[in-house]
DODRENFI-680662 format. One line per 8 residues: number of its first residue (from 1); their letters; for each residue z, x, y of N, C-alpha, C, CB. Coordinates in steps of 0.02 Angstrom, whole numbers. Glycine has a CB too. Layout:
// residues N
NUM> A> Z/X/Y/Z/X/Y/Z/X/Y/Z/X/Y; ...
//
This chain:
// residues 310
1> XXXXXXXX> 645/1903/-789/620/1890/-722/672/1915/-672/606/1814/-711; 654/1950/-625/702/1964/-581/693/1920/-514/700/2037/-568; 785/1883/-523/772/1826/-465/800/1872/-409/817/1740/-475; 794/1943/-371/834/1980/-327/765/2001/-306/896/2035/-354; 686/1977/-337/634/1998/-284/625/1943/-236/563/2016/-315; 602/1965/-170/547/1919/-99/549/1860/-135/448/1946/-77; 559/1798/-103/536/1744/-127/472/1737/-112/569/1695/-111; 427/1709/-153/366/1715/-162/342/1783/-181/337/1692/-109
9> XXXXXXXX> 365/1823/-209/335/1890/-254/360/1884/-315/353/1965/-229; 393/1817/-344/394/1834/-430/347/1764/-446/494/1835/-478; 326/1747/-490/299/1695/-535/316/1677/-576/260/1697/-554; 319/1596/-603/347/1540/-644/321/1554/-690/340/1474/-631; 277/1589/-721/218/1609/-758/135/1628/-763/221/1578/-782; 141/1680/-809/95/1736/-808/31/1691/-826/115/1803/-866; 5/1658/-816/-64/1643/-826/-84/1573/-741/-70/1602/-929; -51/1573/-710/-52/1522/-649/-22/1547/-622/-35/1459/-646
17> XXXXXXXX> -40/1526/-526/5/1547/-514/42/1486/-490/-4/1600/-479; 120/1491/-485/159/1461/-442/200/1485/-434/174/1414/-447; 222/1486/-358/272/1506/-336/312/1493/-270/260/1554/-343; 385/1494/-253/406/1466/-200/403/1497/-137/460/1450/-210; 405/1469/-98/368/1486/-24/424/1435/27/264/1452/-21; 462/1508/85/492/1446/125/434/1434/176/571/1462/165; 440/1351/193/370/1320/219/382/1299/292/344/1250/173; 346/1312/349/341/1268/413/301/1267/424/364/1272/465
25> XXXXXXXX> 287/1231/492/239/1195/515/180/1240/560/275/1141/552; 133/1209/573/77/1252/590/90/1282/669/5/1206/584; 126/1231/696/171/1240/783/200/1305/773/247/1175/805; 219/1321/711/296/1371/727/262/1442/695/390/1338/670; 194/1436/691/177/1520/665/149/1544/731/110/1532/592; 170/1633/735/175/1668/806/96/1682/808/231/1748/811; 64/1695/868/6/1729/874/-16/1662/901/-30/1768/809; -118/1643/891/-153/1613/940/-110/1535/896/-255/1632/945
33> XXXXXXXX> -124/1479/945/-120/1432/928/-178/1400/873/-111/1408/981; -137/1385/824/-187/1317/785/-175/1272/769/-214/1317/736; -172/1225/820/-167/1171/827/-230/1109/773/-168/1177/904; -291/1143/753/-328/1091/720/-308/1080/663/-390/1099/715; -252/1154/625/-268/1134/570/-216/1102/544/-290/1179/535; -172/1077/585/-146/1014/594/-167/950/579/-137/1010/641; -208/933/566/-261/876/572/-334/910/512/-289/867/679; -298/914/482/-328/950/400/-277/954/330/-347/1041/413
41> XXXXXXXX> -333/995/308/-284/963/216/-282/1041/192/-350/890/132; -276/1099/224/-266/1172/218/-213/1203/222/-294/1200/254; -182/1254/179/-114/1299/203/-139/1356/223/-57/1316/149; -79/1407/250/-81/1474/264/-44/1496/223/-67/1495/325; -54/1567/190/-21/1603/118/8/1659/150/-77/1630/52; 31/1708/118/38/1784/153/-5/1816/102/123/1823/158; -34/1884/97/-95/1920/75/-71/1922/2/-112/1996/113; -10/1942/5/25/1963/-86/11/1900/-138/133/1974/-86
49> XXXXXXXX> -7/1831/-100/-36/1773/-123/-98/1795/-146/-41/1720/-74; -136/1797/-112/-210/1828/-144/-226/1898/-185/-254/1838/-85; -181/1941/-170/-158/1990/-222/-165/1965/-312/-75/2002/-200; -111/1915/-312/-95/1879/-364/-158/1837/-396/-40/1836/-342; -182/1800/-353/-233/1743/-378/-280/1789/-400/-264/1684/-322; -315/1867/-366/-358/1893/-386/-351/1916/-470/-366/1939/-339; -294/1917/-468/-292/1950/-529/-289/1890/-593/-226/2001/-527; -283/1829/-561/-281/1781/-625/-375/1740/-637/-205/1706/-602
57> XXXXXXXX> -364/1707/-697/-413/1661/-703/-441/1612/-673/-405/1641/-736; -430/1576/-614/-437/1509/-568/-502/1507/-544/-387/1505/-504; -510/1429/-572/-560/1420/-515/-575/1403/-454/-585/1398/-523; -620/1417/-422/-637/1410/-355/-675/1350/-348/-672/1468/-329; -664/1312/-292/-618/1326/-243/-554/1319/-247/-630/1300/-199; -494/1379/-234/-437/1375/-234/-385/1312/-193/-431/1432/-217; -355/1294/-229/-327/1216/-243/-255/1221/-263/-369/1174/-309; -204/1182/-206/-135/1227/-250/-112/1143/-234/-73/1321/-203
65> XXXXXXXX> -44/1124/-286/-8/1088/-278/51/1076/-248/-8/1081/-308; 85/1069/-198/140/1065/-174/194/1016/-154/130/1087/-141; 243/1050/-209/302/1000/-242/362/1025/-198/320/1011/-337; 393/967/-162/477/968/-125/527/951/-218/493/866/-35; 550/1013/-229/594/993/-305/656/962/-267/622/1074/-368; 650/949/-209/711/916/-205/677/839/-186/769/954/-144; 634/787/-176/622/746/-198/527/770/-244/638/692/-137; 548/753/-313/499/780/-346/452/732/-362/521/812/-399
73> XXXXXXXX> 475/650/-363/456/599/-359/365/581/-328/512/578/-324; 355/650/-286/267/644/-248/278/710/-239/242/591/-164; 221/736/-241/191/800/-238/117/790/-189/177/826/-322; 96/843/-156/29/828/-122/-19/901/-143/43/815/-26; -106/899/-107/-129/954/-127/-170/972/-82/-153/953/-184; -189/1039/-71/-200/1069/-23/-256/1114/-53/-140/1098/6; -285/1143/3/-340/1210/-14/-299/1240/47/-446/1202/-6; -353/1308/50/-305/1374/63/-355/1384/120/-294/1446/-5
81> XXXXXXXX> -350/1402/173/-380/1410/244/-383/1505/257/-319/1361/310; -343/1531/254/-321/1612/257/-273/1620/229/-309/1645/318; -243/1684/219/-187/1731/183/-183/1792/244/-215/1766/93; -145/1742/288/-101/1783/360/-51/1766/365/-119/1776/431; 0/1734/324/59/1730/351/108/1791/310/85/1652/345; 164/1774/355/200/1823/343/227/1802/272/250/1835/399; 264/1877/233/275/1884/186/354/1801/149/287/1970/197; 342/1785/102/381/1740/75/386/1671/116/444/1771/67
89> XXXXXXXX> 329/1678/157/321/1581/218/259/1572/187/309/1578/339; 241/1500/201/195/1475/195/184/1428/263/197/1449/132; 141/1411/294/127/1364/329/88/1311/332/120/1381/360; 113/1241/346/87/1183/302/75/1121/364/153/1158/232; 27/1088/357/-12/1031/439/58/994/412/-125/963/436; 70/972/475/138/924/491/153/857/465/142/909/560; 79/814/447/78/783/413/124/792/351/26/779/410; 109/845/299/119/872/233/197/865/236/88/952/221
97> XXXXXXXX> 200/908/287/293/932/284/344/852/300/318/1008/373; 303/808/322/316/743/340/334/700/282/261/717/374; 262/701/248/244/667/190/304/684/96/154/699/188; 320/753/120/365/781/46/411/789/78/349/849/-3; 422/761/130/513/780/171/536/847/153/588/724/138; 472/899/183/500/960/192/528/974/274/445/1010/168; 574/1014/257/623/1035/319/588/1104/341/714/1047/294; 605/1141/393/568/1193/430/626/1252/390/564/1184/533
105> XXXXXXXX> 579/1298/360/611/1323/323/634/1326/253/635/1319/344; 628/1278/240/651/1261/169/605/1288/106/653/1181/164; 626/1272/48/589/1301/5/541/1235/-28/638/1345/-47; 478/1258/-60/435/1211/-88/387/1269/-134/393/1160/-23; 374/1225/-188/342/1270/-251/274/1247/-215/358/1245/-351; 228/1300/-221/165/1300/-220/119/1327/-283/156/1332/-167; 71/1268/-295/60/1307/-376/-20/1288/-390/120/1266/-453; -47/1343/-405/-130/1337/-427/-165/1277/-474/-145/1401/-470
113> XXXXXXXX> -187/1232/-460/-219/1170/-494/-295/1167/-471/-179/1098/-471; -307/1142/-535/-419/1106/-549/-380/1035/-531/-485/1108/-674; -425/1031/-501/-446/947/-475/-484/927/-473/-442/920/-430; -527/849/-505/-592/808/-538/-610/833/-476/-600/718/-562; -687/812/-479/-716/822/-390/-711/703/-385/-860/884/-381; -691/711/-338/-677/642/-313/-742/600/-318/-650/645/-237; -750/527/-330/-797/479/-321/-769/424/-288/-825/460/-378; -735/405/-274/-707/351/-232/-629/374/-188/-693/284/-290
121> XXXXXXXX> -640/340/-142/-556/348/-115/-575/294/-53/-520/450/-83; -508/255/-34/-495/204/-9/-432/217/40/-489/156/-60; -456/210/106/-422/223/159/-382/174/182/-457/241/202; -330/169/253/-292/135/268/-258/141/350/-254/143/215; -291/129/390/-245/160/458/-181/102/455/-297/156/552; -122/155/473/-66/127/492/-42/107/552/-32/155/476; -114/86/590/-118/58/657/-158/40/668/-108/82/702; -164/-40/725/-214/-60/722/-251/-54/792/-207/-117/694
129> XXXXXXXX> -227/-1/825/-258/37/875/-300/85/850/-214/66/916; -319/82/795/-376/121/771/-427/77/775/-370/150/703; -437/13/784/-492/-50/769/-533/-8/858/-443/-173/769; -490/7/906/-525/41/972/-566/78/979/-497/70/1006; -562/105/922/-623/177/914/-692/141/905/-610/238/830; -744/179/934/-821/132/924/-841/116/867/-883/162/946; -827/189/827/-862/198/755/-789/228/707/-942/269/760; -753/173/692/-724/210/655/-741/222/583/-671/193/662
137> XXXXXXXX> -789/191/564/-788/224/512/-834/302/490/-802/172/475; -862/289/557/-890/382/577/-833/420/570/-921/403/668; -778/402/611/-742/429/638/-699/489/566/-704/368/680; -680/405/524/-639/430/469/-692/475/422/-601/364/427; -739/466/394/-791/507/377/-800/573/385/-833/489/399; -780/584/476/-778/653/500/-720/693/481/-782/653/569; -664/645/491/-592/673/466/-578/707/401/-549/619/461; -616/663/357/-610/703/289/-646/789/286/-655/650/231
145> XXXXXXXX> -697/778/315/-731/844/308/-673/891/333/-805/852/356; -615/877/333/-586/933/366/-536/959/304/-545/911/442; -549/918/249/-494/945/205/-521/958/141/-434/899/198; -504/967/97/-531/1010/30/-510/959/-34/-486/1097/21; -454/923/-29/-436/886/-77/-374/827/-57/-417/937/-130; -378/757/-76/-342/698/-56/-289/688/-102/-383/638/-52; -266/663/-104/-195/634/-150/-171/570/-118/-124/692/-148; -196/508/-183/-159/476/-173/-82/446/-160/-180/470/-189
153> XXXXXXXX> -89/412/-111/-2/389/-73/12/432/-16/74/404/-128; -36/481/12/-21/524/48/-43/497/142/-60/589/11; -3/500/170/-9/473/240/-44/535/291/74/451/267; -106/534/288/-125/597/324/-139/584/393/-184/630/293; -126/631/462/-159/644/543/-212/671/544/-125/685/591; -241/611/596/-299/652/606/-312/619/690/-368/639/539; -346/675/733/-347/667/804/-406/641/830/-334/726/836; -412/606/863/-480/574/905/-481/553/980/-501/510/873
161> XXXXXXXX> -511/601/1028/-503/601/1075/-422/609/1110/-538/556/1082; -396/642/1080/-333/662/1100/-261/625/1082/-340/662/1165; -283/566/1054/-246/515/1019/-246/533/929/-287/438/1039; -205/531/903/-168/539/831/-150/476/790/-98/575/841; -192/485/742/-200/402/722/-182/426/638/-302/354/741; -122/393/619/-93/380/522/-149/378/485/-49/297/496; -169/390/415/-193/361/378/-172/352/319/-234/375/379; -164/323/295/-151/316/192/-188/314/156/-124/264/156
169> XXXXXXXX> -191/366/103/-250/336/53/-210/320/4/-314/386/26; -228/252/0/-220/199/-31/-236/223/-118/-271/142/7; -312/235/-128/-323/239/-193/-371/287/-208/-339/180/-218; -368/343/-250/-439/381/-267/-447/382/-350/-440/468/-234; -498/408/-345/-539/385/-417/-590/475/-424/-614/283/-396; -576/488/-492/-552/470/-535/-481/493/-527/-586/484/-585; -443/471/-595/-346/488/-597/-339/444/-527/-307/602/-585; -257/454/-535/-208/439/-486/-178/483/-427/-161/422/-521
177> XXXXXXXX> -212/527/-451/-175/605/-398/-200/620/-355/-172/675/-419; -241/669/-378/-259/715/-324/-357/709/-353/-205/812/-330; -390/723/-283/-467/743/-298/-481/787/-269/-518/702/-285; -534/816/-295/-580/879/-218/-612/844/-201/-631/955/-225; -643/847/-130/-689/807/-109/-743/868/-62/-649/739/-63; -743/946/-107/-797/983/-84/-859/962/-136/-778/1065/-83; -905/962/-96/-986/966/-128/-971/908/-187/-1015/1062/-168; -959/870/-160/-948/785/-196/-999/749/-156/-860/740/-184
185> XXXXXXXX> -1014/692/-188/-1053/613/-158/-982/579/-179/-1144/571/-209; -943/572/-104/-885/530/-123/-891/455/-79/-809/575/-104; -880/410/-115/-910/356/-86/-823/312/-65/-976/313/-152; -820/291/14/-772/290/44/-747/205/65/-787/339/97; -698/182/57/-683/128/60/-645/110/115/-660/115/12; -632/68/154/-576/51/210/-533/-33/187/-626/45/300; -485/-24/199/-440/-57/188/-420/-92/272/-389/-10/148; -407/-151/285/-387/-170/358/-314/-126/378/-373/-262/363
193> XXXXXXXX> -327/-119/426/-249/-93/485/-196/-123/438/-240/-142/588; -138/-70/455/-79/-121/441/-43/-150/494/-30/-92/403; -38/-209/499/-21/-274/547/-63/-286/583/32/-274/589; -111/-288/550/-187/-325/570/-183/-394/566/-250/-307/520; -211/-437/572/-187/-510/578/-296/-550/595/-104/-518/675; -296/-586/538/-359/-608/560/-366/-669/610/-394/-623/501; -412/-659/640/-404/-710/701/-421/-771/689/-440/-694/758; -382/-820/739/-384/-884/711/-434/-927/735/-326/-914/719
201> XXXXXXXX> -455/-965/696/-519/-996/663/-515/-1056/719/-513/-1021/569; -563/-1066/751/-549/-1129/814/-592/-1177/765/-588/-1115/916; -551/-1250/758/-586/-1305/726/-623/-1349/774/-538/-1347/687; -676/-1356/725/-738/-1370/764/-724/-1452/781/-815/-1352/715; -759/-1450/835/-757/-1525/873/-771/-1596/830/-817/-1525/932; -723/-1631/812/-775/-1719/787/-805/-1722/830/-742/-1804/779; -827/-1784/787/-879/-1808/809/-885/-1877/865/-907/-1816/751; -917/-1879/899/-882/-1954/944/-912/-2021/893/-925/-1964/1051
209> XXXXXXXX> -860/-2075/921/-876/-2122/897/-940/-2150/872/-857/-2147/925; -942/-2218/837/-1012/-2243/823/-1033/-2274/889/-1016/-2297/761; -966/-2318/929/-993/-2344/991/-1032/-2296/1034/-941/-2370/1029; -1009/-2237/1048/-1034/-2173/1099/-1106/-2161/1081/-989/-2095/1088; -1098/-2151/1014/-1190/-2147/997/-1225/-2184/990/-1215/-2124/951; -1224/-2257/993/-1252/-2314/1020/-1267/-2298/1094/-1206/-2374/1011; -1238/-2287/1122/-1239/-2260/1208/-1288/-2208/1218/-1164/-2225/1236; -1265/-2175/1177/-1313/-2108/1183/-1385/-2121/1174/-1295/-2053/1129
217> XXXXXXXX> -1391/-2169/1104/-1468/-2171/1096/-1494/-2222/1129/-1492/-2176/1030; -1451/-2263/1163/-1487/-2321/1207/-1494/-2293/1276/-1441/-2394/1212; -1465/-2235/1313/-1489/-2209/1354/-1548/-2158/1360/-1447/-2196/1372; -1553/-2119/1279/-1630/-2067/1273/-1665/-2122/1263/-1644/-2001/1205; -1668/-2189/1223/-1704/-2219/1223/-1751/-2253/1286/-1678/-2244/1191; -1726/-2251/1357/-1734/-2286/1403/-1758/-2224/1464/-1669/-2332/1411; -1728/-2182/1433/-1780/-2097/1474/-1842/-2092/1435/-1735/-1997/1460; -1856/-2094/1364/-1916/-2102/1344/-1939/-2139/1386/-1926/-2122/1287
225> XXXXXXXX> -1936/-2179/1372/-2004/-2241/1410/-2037/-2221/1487/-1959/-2333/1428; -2001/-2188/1534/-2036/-2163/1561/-1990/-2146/1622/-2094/-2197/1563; -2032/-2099/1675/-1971/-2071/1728/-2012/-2116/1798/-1966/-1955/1740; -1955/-2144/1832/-1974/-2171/1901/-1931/-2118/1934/-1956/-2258/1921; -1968/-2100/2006/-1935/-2072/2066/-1940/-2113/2105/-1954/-2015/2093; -1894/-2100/2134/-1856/-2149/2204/-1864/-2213/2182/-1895/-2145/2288; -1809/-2244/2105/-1816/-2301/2105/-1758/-2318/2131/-1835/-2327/2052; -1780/-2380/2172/-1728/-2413/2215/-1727/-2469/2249/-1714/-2380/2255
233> XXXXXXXX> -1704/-2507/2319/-1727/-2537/2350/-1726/-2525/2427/-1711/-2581/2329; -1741/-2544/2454/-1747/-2506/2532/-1718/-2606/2585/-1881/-2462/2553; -1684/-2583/2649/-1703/-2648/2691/-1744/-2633/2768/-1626/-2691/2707; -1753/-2694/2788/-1815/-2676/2839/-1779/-2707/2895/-1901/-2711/2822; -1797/-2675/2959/-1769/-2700/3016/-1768/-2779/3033/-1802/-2667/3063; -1815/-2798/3017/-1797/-2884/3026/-1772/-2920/3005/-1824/-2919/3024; -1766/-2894/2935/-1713/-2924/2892/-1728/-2964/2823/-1680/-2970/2933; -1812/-2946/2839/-1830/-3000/2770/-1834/-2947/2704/-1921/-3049/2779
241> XXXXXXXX> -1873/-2945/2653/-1857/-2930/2606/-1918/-2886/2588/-1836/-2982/2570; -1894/-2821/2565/-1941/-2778/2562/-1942/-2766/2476/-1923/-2712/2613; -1892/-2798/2435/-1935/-2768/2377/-1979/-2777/2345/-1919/-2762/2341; -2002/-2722/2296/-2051/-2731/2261/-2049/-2759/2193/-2076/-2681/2262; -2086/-2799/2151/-2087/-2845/2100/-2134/-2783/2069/-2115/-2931/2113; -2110/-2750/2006/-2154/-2699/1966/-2153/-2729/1889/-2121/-2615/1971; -2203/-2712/1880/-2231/-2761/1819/-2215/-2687/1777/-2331/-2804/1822; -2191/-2701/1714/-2210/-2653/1654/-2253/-2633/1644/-2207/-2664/1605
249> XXXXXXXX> -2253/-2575/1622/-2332/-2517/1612/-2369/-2538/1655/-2383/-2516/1538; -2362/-2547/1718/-2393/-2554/1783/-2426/-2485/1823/-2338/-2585/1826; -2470/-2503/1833/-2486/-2395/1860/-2483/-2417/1941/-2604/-2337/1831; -2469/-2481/1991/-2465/-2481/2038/-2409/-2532/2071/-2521/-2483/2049; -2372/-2533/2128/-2302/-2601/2133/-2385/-2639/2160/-2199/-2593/2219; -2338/-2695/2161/-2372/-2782/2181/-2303/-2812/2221/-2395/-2847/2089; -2350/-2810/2278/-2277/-2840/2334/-2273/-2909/2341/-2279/-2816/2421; -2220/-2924/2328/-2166/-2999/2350/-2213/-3035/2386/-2089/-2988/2407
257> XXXXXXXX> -2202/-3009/2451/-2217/-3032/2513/-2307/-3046/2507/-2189/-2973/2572; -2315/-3095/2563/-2394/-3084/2583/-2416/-3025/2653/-2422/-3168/2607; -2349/-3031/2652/-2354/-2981/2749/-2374/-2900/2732/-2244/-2973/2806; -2402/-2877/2764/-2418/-2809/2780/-2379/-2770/2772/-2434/-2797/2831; -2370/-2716/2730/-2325/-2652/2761/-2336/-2591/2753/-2265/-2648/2743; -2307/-2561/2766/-2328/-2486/2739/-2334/-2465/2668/-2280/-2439/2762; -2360/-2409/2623/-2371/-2398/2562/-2296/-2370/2541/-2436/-2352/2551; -2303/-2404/2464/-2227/-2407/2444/-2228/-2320/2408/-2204/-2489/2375
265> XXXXXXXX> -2178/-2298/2386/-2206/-2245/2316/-2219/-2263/2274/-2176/-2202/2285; -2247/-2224/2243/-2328/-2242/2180/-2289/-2222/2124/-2421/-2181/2185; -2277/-2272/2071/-2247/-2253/2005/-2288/-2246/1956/-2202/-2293/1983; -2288/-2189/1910/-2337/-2188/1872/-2284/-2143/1811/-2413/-2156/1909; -2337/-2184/1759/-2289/-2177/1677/-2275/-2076/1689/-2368/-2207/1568; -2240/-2064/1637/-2228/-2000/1610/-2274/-1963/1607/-2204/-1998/1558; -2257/-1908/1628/-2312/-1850/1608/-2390/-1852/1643/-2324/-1857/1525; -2401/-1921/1686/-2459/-1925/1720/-2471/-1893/1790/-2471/-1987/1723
273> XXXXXXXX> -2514/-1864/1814/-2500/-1840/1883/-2558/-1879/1940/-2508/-1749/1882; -2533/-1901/1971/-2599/-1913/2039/-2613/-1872/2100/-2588/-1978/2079; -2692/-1870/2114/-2709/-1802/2170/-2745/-1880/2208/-2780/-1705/2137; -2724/-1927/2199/-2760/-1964/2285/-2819/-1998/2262/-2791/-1899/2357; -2822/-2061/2298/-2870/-2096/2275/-2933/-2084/2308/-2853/-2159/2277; -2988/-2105/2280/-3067/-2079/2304/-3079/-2112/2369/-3134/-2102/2249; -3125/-2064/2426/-3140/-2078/2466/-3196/-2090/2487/-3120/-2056/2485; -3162/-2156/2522/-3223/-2222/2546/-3242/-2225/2611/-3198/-2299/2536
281> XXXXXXXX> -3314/-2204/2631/-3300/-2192/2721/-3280/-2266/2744/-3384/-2160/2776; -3258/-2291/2817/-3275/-2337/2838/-3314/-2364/2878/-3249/-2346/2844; -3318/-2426/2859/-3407/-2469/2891/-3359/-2525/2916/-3492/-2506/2816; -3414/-2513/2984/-3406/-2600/3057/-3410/-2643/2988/-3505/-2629/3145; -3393/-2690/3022/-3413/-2777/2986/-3486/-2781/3033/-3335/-2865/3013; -3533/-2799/2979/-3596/-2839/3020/-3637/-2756/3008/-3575/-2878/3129; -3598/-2710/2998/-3652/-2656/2995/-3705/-2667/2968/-3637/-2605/2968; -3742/-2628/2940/-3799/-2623/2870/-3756/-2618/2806/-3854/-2546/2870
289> XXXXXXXX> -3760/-2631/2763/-3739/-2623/2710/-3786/-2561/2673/-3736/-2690/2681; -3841/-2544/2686/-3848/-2461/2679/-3905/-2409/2736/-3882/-2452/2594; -3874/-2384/2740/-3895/-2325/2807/-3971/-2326/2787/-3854/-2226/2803; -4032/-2316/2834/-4091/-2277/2835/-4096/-2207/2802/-4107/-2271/2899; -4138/-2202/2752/-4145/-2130/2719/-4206/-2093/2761/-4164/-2137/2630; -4151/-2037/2783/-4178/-1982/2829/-4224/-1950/2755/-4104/-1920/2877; -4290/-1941/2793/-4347/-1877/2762/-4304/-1814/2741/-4409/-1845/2831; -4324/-1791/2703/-4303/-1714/2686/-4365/-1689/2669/-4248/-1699/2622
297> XXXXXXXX> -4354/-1619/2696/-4405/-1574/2677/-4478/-1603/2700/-4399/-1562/2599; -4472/-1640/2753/-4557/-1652/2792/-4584/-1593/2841/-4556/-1727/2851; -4654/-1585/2839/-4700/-1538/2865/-4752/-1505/2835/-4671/-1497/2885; -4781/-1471/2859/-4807/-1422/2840/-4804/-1362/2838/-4836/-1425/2851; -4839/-1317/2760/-4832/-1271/2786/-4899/-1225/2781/-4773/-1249/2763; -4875/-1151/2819/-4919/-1105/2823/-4952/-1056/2779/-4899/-1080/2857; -4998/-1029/2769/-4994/-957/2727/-5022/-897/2784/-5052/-960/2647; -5020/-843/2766/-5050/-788/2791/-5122/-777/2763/-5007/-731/2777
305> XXXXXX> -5147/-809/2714/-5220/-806/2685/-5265/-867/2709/-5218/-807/2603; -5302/-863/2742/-5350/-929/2741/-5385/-930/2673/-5410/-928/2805; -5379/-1028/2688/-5413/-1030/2616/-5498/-1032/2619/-5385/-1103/2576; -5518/-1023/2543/-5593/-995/2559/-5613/-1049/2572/-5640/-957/2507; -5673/-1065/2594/-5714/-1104/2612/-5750/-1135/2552/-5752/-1073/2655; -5771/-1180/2539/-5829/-1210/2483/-5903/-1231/2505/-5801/-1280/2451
//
């Protein structure tokens, strides 16, 4: 092997590829900005990358692994977006270079891997300013579509409305590693915020005493029975005594007094209504006790035909 070629133009071996690549971030490659793919699970290669892969066995979709050998302890995995970077770089979302404590510049093996297609994976925001979003679990749903393959333990960015929110996946299925999650039914789990805190439980009110509800039901008991308005007592300018003596289930008062007075208010049980008592004309004393009945309908009448004669 000659270690005096381009880094990234020799290979670890002839049937895969892998090979080292110095790596930065998606900020620091020249030309238009791409900023999204920052907030994805994709690298940039240089062409002599695809040179290579053409000529080997792999399947598609192309899927590479990428190991920091200087902590080798986690590895993460990626799909491949284009083959434009410049010769012996690779460029990797900021997350990544975060996640394998790669340095700008530095070297990291990049190497061709099959990965199950994913059925489960279980998420995690590392903030609980993500609970703000309307729909987050739209939200995270959408996020994934942006990447090709997950790895568990991996802390991935992703942007929403201009805000940048952690995630961890916690756990995927099948293995422990890595999944694809193209042209899968991957069925998605959420895990609460971290320093989420469930809210506290307000204890519900006792109950009042036995005396109180003695009270209670001796007062509905005594609204049943029926509603008076304007019960009360009234005093009268002279000074004698105006109340009224009301008899139970009484539909009218019965006054004290023998003296005259004006009409008291009319109490009447629950739910009953009065429109006024029937009217009685009034008659002299000594009148008739019944009027003369006027005729109706007296006379005669006419026709336009005389009648015949006999």
């Amino acid at each position: 092997m000659d270690w005096n070629a381009p880094i990234g133009m020799h290979g670890l071996s002839r049937r895969t590829f892998n090979e080292y690549y110095r790596c930065y971030s998606i900020a620091l490659m020249p030309g238009n900005e791409r900023e999204g793919l920052n907030y994805g699970g994709k690298i940039l290669l240089p062409p002599s990358a695809l040179a290579k892969l053409s000529t080997l066995n792999i399947a598609y979709p192309m899927l590479f692994e990428v190991t920091n050998d200087a902590h080798k302890e986690h590895s993460s995995h990626a799909g491949v977006l284009e083959f434009i970077a410049e010769e012996g770089k690779a460029y990797l979302p900021q997350w990544m270079m975060n996640t394998l404590l790669i340095e700008e510049g530095s070297l990291a093996r990049i190497k061709n891997v099959s990965l199950p297609l994913g059925r489960f994976v279980k998420l995690q925001p590392q903030s609980v300013d993500f609970l703000d979003i309307t729909d987050p679990k739209a939200v995270l749903e959408k996020a994934i579509g942006q990447f090709a393959c997950l790895t568990q333990n991996d802390i991935i960015t992703i942007k929403y409305n201009s805000k940048l929110y952690d995630i961890l996946i916690m756990e995927s299925k099948p293995g422990n590693k890595g999944i694809s999650v193209i042209e899968t039914d991957l069925e998605v789990d959420f895990a609460a915020p971290l320093g989420y805190k469930e809210p506290e439980r307000v204890p519900k009110q006792a109950l009042p005493p036995s005396d109180s509800l003695a009270s209670i039901e001796s007062h509905t008991k005594s609204e049943a029975k029926g509603f008076a308005a304007f019960n009360g007592s009234g005093n009268r300018l002279s000074g004698k005594d105006s109340a009224l003596n009301i008899k139970e289930d009484s539909k009218a008062p019965v006054p004290v007094s023998s003296e005259k007075f004006a009409p008291a208010a009319l109490y009447l049980p629950h739910g009953k209504l009065f429109f006024g008592y029937p009217i009685v004309p009034f008659k002299k004393p000594g009148s008739e006790s019944e009027e003369p009945e006027v005729p109706k309908f007296t006379g005669a009448g006419q026709t336009l035909r005389a009648a015949k004669k006999k």
